[in-house]
C-alpha positions in Angstrom: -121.3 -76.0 23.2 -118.9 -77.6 25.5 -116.8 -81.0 25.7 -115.0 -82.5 28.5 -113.0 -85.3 28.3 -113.9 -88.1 30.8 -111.9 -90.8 30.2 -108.8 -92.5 28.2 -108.0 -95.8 27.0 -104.4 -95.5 25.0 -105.5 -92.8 22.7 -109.0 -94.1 22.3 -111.1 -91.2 24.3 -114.4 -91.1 26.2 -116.5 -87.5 26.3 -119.2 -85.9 26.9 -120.6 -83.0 24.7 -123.2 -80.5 25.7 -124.9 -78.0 23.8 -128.3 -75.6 24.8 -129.8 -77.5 21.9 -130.0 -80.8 23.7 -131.0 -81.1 27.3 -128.7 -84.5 28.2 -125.0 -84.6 28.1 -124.1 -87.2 24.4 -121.3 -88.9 25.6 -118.5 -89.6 23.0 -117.3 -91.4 20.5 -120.5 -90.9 18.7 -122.2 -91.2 15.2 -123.3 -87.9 13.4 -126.7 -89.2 11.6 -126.6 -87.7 8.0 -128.9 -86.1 6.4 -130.1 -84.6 3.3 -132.4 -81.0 3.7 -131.7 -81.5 7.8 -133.3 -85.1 8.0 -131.9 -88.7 7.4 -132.7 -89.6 3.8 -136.1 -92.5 5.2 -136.8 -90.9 8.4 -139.4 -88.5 10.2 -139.2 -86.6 12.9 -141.3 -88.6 14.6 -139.6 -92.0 13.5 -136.1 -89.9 14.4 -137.6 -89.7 18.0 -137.7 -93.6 18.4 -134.1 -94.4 18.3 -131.9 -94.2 21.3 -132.0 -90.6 23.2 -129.9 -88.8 23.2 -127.3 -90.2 20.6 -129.8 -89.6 18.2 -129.8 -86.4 18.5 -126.6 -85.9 17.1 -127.1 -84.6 13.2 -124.9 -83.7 10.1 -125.9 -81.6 7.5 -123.9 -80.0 4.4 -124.5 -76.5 4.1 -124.5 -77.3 -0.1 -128.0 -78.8 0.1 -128.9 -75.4 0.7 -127.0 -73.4 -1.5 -130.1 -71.7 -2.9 -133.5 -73.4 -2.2 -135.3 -72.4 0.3 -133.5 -68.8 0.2 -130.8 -67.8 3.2 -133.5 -64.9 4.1 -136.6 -67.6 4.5 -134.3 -69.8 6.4 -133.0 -67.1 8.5 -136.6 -65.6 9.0 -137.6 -69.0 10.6 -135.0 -69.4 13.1 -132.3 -72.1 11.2 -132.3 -75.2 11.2 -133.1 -76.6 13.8 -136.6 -74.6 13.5 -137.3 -74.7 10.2 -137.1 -78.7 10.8 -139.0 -79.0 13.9 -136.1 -80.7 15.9 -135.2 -77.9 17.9 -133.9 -80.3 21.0 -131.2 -81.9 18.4 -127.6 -81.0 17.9 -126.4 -79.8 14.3 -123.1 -80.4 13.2 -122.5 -78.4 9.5 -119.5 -79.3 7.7 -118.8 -79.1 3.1 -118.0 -82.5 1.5 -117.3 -83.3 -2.5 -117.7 -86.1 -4.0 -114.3 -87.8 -4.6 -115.5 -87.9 -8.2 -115.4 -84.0 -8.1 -111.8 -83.4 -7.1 -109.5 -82.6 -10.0 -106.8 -80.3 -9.5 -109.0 -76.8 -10.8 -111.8 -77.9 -8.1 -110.5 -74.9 -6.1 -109.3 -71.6 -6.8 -107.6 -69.1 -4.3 -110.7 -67.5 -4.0 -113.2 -70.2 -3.1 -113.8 -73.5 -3.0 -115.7 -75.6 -6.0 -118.9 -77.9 -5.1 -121.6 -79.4 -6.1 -124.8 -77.9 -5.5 -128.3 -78.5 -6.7 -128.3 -75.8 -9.4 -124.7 -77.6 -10.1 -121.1 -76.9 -9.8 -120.4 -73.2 -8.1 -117.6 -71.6 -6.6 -118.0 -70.8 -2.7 -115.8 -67.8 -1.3 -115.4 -68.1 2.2 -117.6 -64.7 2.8 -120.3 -66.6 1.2 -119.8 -69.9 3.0 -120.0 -68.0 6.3 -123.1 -66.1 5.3 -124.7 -69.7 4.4 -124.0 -71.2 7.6 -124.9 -67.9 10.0 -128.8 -68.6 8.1 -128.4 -72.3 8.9 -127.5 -71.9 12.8 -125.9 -74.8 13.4 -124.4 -76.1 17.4 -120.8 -75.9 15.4 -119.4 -75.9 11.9 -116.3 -76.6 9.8 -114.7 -73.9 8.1 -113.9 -74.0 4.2 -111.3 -76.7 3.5 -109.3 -77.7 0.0 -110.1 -81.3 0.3 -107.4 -82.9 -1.8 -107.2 -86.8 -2.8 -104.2 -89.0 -1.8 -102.7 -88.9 -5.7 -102.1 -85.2 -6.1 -98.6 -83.7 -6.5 -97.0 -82.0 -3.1 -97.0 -78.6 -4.8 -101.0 -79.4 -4.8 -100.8 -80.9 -1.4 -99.3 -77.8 0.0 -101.0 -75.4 -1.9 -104.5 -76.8 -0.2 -102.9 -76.4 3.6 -102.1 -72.9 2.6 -105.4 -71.8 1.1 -107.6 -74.3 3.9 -105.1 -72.0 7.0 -106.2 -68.8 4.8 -110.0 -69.9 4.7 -109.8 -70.5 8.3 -109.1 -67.0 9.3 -110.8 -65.6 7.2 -114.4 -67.5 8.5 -113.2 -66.6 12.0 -112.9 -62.4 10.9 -116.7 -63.0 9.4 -117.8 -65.0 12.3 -119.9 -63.1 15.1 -119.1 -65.8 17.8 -115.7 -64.7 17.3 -115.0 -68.8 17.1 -117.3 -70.4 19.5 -119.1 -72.4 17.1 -116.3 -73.1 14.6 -114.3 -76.6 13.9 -111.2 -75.4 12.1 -110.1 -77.9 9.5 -107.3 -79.8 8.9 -106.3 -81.0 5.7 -103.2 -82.2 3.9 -104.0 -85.5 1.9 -101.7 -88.3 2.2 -98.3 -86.3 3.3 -97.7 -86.5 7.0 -95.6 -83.2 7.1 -98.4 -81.2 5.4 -100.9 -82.7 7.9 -98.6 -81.8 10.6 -98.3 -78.4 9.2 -101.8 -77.9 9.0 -102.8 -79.0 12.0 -100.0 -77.1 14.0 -101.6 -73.9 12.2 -105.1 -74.4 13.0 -104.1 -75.5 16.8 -102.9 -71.9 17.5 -106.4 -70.6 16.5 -108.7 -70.0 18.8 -111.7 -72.5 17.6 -114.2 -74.5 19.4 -112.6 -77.7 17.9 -111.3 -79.3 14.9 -112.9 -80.6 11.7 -110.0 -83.2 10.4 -111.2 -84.2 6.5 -109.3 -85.3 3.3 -110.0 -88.7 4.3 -111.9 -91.4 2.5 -110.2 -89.8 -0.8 -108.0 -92.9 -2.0 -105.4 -93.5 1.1 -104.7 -96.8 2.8 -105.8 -97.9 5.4 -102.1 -98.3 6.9 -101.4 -94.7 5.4 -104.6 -93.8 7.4 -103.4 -94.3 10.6 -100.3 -92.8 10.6 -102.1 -90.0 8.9 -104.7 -89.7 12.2 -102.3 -90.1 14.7 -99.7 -87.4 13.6 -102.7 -84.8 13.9 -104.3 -86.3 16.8 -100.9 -85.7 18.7 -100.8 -82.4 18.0 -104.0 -81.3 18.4 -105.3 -80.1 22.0 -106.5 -82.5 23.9 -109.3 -80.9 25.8 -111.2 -79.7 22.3 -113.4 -81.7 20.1 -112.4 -83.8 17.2 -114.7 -84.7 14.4 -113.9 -86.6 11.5 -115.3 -87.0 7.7 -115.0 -89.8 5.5 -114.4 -93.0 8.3 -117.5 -94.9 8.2 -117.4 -98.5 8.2 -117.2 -100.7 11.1 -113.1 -100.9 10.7 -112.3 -97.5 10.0 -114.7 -96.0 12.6 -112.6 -98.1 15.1 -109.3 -97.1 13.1 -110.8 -93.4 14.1 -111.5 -94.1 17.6 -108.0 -95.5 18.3 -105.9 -92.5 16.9 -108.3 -90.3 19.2 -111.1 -89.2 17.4 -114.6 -88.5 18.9 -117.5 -87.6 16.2 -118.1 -89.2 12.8 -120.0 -88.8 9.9 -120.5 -90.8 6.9 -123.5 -92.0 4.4 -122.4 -95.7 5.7 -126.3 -96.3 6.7 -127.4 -94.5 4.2 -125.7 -96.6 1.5 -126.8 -99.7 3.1 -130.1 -99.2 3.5 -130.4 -98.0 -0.1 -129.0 -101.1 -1.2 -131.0 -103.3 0.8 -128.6 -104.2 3.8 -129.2 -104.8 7.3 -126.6 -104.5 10.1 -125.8 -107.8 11.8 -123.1 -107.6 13.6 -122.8 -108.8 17.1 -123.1 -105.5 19.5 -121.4 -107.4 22.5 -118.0 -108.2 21.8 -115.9 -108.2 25.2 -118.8 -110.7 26.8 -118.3 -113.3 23.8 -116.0 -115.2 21.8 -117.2 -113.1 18.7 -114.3 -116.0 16.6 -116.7 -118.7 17.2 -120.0 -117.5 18.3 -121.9 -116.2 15.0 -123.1 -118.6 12.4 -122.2 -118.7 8.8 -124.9 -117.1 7.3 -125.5 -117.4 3.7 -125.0 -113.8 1.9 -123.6 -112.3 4.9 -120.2 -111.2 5.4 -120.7 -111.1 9.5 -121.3 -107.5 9.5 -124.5 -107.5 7.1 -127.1 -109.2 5.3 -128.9 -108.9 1.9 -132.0 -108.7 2.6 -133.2 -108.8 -1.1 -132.0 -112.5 -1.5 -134.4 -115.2 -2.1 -133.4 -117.1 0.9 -134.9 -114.5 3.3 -138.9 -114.8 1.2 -139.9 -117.1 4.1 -137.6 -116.3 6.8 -139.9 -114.8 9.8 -137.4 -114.1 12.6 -136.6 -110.8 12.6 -133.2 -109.0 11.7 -131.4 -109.4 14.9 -132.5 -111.3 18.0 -133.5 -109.4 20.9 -133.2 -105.8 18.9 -135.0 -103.3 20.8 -135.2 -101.6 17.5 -139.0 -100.6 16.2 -138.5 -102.9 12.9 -137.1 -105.8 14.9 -140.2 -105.7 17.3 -142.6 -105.5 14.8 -141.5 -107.0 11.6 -139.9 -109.6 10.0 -137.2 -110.6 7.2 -139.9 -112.1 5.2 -141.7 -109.0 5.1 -138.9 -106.6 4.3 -137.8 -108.9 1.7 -141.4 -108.7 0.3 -140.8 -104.7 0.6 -137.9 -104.6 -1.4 -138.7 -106.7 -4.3 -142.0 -104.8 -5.0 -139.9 -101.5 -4.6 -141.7 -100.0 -1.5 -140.1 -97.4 0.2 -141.1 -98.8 3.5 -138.9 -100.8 2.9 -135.7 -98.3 3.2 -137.9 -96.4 6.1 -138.0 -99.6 8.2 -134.1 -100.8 7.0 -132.9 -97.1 8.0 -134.6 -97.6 11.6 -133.1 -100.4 12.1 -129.5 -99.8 10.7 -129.0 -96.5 12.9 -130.3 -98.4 16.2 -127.8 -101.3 15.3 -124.9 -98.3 14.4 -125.4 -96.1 17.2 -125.7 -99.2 19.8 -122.3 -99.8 18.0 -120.6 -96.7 19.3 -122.4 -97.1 22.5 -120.8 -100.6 23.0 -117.4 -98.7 21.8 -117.8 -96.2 24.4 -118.2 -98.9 27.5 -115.2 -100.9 26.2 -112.9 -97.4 26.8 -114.4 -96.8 29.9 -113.4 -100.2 31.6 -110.0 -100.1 29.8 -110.5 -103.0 26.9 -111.2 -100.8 23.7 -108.2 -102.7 22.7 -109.7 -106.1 23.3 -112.9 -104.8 21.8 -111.1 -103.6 18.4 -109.2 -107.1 18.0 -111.6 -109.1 18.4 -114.0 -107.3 16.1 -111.5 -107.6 13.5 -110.5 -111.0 14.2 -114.2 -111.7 13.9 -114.3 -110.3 10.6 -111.0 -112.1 9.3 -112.2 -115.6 10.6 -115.5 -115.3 8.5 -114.0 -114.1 5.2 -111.4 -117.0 5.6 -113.9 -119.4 6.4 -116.3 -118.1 3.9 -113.0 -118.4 1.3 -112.1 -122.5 2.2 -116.1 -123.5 1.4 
């Protein structure tokens, strides 16, 4: 796998990644799709294959879904991943998250890290992890990390850079690539001279790129960007940056201004289940985004519920002029029916539609950095979002 930076716009960065996997050059910023058991939660391959090539192609998966079903030796005996799943021509991008609910101060131990698996909570030594991943075959993954929350002491804080600097090595002794494939991590919760500790350490490795996480754990969102920046500037600029925990609208562009280029989050995922669609407007810098959307009722100008009453007889689709397969076909009316009689068509068409929406979001975010206005772009997204609420607050 390679990335080469193409283009800057302040520290906002445009890419392109390529990987024997995947025949075209992905251009970054771009989304990681998540998944659960190598597949997004309401898709098929073959529904997979009708969103935007090859952006799409881009998946994450947590190596703790298969902690010990199907066995590493089946797995392995199949060819991976990308075999065993039948999407050999897409990229796969492993990296370990816990829940935040899952993070007191015993979750690790200076052997391992603690997670949640199916068979529940188990301690993972880095010999293990590495074993795990080398059956999975991913394009690139994150080495072990000691995730910590933003309210833990600095002894704590410290502690995790230390053990998260020790993991690192030792998954590059153990890996047979000798580093190729590996995105060292970069830790150090809410403290910006542990970060900058961290990040200084894992710089001098020789890695394919960086995996930067604790985030999404209980900081700020001022803290956040001060946070992003003070690794960003230290880390090299000609290796890959990919980033846990930043998925909404906001924060991915919070990410994408301190320099990042791949995300992953369970953003669509948790909207879908839930019963949202993504509305936002895709074309920011050709609009005045302030005035231009109406107020629609149970919307927040980034989604709608599609569950409410007032959508029973609504037959326009989700989003003018979607290209998406749900917004050609069917309506809000019918998705609403869907939903209320608990089909799960109804999260299969909501998750097509949500990841064309998200990943034409990225794509719009990548053509405002190329012609010099990601800054414009980010404004007036937010301004966007600010008018609404405070308009939404006077009725």
């Amino acid at each position: 796998m390679k990335f080469a930076l193409q283009r800057s716009c302040g520290r906002a960065r445009a890419g392109k990644l390529s990987s024997g996997s995947c025949p075209d050059p992905i251009e970054t910023p771009a989304l990681l799709l998540s998944t659960r058991k190598a597949l997004p939660n309401f898709l098929s391959p073959d529904l997979l294959s009708s969103l935007p090539a090859p952006h799409s192609h881009l998946l994450h998966v947590s190596p703790l879904h298969f902690y010990d079903c199907p066995p590493q030796k089946s797995i392995s005996s199949i060819g991976g991943l990308p075999r065993m799943s039948a999407l050999d021509a897409h990229v796969f991008f492993a990296s370990p998250r816990d829940s935040i609910d899952c993070l007191p101060s015993q979750a690790s131990n200076k052997h391992g890290a603690s997670f949640e698996t199916p068979s529940g909570r188990r301690l993972m030594k880095p010999s293990e992890y590495v074993e795990l991943v080398s059956a999975l075959r991913p394009d690139a993954w994150a080495s072990l990390a000691d995730e910590v929350p933003a309210w833990v002491s600095e002894k704590r804080n410290k502690t995790s850079v230390d053990r998260t600097v020790r993991w690192l090595d030792d998954c590059l002794a153990l890996d047979k690539t000798g580093g190729a494939t590996i995105l060292g991590s970069v830790v150090g919760g809410s403290t910006i001279e542990e970060r900058k500790r961290c990040a200084t350490e894992v710089a001098s490795r020789d890695v394919l790129g960086f995996w930067i996480g604790g985030f999404g754990f209980g900081e700020s969102m001022e803290e956040r960007s001060t946070l992003l920046n003070a690794v960003t500037d230290i880390l090299p600029k000609e290796k890959l940056r990919h980033v846990s925990g930043l998925g909404l609208p906001e924060e991915v562009l919070q990410g994408v201004a301190a320099g990042i280029d791949l995300f992953d989050s369970t953003y669509i995922y948790h909207l879908t289940l839930g019963g949202f669609a993504l509305i936002f407007p895709l074309n920011i810098i050709e609009r005045d985004i302030v005035d231009s959307e109406p107020n629609v009722i149970g919307s927040d100008l980034t989604k709608i519920n599609l569950r409410a009453t007032i959508y029973r007889k609504d037959t326009s689709p989700i989003v003018d002029n979607c290209s998406c397969f749900t917004c050609q076909n069917h309506t809000r009316a019918y998705i609403n029916h869907l939903l209320n009689v608990h089909e799960m068509l109804a999260q299969i068409l909501l998750e097509i539609h949500n990841s064309h929406h998200y990943l034409g979001f990225f794509r719009s975010i990548r053509e405002a950095i190329k012609c010099g206005k990601f800054d414009t772009f980010r404004q007036r997204f937010i301004e966007g979002r600010r008018a609404h609420l405070v308009s939404a607050v006077a009725c």
